[in-house]
C-alpha positions as CSV (number, residue, x, y, z in Angstrom):
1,X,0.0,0.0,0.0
2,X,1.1,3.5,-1.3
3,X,1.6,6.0,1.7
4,X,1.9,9.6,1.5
5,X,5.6,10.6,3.2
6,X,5.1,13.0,5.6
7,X,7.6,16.7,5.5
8,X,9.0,17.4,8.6
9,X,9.7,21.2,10.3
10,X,12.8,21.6,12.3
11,X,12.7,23.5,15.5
12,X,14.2,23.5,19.1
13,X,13.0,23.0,22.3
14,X,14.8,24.9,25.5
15,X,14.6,22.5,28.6
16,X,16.2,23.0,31.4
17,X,19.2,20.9,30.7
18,X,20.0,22.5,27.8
19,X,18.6,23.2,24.1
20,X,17.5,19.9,22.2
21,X,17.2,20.6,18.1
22,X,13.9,18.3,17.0
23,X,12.3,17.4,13.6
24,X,8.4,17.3,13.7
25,X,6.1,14.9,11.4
26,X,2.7,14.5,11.2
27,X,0.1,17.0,12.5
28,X,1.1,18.7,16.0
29,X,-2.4,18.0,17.6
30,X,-2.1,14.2,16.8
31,X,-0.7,12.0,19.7
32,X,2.6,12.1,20.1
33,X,6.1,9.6,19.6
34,X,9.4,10.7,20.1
35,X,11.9,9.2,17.9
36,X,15.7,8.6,19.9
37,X,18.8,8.1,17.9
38,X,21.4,6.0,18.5
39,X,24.8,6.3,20.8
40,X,26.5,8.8,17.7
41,X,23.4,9.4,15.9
42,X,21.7,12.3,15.0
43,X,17.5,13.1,14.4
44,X,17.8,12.1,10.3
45,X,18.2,8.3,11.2
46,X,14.6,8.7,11.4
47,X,13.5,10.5,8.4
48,X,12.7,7.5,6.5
49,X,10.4,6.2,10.1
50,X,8.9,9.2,10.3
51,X,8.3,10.1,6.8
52,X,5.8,7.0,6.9
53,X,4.5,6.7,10.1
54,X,3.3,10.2,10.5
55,X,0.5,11.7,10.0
56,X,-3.2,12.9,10.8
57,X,-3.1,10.2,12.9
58,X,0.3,10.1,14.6
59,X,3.0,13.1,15.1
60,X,6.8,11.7,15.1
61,X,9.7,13.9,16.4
62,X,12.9,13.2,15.9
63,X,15.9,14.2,18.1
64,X,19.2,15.2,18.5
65,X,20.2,14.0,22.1
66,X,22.7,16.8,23.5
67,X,25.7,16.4,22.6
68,X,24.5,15.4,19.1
69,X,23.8,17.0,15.8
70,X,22.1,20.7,16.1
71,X,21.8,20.5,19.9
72,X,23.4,21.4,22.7
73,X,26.9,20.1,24.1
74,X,26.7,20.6,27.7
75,X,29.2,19.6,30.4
76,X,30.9,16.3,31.4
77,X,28.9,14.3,33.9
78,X,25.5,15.2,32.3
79,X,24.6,12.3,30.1
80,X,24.0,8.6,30.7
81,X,20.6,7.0,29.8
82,X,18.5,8.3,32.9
83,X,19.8,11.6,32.0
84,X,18.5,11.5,27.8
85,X,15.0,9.9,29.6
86,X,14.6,13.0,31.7
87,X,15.4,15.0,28.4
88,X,12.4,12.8,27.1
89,X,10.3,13.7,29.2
90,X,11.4,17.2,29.5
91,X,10.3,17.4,25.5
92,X,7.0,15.9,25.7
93,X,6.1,18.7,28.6
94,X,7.4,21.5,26.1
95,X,5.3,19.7,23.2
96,X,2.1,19.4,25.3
97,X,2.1,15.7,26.1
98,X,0.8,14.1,29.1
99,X,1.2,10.7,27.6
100,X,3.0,9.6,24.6
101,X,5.5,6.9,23.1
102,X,8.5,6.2,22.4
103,X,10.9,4.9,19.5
104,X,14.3,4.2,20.4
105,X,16.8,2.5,18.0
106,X,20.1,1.3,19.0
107,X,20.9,3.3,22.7
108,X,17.9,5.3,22.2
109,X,16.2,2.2,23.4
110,X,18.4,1.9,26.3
111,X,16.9,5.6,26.9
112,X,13.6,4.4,26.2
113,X,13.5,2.2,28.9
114,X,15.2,4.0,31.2
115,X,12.6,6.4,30.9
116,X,10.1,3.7,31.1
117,X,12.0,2.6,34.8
118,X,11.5,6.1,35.6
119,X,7.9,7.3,35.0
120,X,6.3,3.7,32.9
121,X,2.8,5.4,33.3
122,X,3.2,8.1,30.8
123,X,4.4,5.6,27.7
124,X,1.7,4.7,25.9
125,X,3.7,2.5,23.9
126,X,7.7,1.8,22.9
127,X,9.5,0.7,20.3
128,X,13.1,-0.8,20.8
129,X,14.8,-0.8,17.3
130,X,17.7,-3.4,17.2
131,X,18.4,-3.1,21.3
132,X,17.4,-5.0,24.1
133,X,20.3,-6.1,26.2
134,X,24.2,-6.4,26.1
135,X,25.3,-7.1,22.2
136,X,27.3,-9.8,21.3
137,X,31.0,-8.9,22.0
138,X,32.0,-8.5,18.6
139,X,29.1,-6.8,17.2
140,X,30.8,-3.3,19.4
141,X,33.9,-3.3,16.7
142,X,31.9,-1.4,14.2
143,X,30.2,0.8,17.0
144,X,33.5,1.7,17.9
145,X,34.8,2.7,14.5
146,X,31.6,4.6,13.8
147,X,32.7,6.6,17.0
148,X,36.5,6.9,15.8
149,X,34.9,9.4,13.3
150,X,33.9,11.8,15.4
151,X,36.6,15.0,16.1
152,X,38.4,14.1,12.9
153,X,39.1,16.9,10.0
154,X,38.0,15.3,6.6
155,X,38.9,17.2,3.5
156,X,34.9,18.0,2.6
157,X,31.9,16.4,2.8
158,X,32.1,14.1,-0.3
159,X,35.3,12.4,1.1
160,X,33.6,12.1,4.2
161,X,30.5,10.2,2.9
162,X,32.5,7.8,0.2
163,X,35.2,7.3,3.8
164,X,31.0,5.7,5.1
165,X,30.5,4.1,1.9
166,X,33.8,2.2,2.1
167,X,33.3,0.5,5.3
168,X,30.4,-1.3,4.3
169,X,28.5,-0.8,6.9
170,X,25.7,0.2,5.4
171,X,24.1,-1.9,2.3
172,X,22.3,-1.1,0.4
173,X,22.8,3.0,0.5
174,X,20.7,5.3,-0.4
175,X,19.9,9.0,-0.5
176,X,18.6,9.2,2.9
177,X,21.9,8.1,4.5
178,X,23.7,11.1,2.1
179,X,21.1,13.5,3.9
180,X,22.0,11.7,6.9
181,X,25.9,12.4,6.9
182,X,25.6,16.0,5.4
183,X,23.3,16.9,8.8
184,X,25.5,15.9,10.6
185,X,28.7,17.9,9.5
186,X,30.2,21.4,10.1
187,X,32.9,23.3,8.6
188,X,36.1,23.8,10.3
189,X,39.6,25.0,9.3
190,X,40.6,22.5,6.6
191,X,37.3,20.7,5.8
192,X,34.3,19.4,7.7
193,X,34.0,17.5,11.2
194,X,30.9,16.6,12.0
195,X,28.8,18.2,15.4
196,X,28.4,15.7,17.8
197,X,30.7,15.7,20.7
198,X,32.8,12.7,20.7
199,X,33.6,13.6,24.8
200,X,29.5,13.3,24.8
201,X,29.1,10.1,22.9
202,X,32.0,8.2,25.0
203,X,30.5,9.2,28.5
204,X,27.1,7.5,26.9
205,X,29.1,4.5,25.8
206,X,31.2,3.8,29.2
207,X,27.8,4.7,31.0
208,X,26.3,1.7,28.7
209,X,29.6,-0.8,29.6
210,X,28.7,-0.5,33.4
211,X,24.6,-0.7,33.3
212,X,22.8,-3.8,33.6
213,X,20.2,-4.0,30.9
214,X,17.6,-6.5,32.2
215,X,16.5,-5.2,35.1
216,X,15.2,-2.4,33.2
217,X,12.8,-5.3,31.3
218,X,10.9,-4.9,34.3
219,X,9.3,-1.6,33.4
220,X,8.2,-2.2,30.0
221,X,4.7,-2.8,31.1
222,X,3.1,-0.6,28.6
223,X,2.6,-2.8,24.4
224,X,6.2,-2.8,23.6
225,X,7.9,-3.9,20.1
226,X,11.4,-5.3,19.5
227,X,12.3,-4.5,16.0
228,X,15.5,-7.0,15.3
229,X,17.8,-6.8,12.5
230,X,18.1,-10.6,11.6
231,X,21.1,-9.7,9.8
232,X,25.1,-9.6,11.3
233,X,26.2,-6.2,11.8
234,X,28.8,-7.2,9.7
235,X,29.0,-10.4,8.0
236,X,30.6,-12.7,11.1
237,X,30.8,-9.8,13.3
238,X,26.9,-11.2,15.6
239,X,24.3,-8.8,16.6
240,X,23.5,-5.8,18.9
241,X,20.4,-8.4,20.4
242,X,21.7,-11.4,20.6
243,X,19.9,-14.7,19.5
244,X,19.2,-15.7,23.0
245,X,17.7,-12.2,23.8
246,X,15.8,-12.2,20.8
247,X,14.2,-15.5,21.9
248,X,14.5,-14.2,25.7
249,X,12.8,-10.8,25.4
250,X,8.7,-12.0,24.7
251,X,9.2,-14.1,27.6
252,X,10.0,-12.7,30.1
253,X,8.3,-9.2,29.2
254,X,4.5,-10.1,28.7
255,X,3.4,-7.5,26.7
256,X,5.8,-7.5,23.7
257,X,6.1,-8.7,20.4
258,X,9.1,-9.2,17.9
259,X,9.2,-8.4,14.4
260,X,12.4,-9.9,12.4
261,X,13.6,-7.7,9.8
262,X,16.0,-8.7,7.0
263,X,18.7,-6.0,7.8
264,X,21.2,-5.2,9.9
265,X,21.4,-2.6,12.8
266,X,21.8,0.4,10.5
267,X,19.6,0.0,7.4
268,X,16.5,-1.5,10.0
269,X,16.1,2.1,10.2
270,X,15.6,2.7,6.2
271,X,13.5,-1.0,6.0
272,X,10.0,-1.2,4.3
273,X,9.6,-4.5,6.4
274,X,10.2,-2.2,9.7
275,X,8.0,0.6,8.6
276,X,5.2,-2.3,8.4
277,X,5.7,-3.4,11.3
278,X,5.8,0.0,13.2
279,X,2.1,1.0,11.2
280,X,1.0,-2.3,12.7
281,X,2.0,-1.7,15.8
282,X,0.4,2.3,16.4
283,X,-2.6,0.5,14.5
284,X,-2.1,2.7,11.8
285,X,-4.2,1.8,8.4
């Protein structure tokens, strides 16, 4: 079925830990999901989502966590998941919302439930994009290069995207992920760096090496869906949720469901199959 892509407004919202840069889709009186990026990730991961989820029927805004993209780099000791949750919830005050969901992919689902352990009664529903509990060990190689990146000069933007292209971490491409890494880069003396703070997105990822992710299952009381890349990060290189917490997660948390989706941890994000299975999900026709 043919749906009409949403067009999204860019905006910021002031809270009081700092300014957060958002993309809005779908009509601002229609109930609300926030859309949370991943550990170096910026709001356009979701422009594909949001482009056909919202709507009439449902309004989808994207994200740059602090430290990331357009918003604010504040100082060290201010991030960590419960941290990004209360920015969560912070936004959903400045937007209106009472109630609303969540879609987190990659550690934005770590801050989706984290936000869930801290106030469960105002998600209506979550989504946890290719996360649920610790990756396999060697599925954090490629994390770590995609973190390498950040604070390094690159001659322009074009040798920047085909320096993405040529790591193969993302297949099949396609203009989205060009839109993607132009976002996310600045100018500096000598080229282009992109914005986010690397000092911001390595105090996320040592906070994330010393957390325990299950007991946070606990909290995800509200209709919850794991969307899980069945494909390898990289080809031999296992998954950010494992097999045994793909088969774990329905059991031992009651009111989810798991859709598989035939890609890996960065194009589930640019998948028709996970679009499907997010409509289904809000119940949207």
């Amino acid at each position: 079925m043919s749906v009409a892509l949403a067009v999204g407004t860019e905006f910021d919202l002031d809270l009081p830990s700092g300014r957060l840069h958002a993309q809005r889709f779908g009509s601002e009186t229609a109930p609300l999901v926030l859309c949370i990026p991943g550990l170096s990730a910026n709001l356009k991961s979701f422009t594909f989502l949001c482009e056909r989820i919202a709507g009439d029927r449902l309004q989808a805004v994207a994200l740059d966590l602090r430290g990331r993209g357009n918003s604010e780099v504040t100082a060290a000791g201010t991030y960590g998941w419960p941290s990004h949750a209360r920015d969560a919830f912070a936004a959903a005050d400045a937007l209106g919302a009472s109630r609303f969901s969540i879609i987190g992919h990659s550690m934005g689902g770590a801050v989706a439930m984290a936000a869930a352990a801290q106030d469960s009664g105002r998600l209506e529903r979550v989504v946890l994009v290719d996360i649920a509990g610790t990756p396999d060990e060697s599925s954090l190689v490629p994390i770590n290069v995609s973190v390498d990146r950040l604070g390094q000069v690159y001659p322009s933007a074009e040798f920047y995207i085909d320096a993405v292209k040529n790591l193969r971490l993302i297949d099949p491409w396609s203009s989205y992920w060009d839109r993607y890494f132009l976002y996310e880069l600045g100018p500096v003396e000598g080229g282009v760096r992109a914005r986010s703070d690397k000092n911001a997105v390595i105090e996320d990822y040592r906070y994330g090496q010393t957390q325990e992710w299950y007991p946070l299952w606990r909290s995800l009381t509200m209709p919850v869906l794991l969307v899980r890349a069945s494909r390898e990060i990289m080809p031999g290189m296992g998954y950010i949720v494992s097999q045994a917490d793909r088969e774990r997660f329905p059991r031992e948390v009651p009111t989810a469901t798991v859709a598989d989706v035939d890609a890996n941890h960065y194009t589930v994000i640019t998948s028709d199959e996970s679009v499907a299975a997010i409509r289904r999900f809000f119940e949207l026709p």
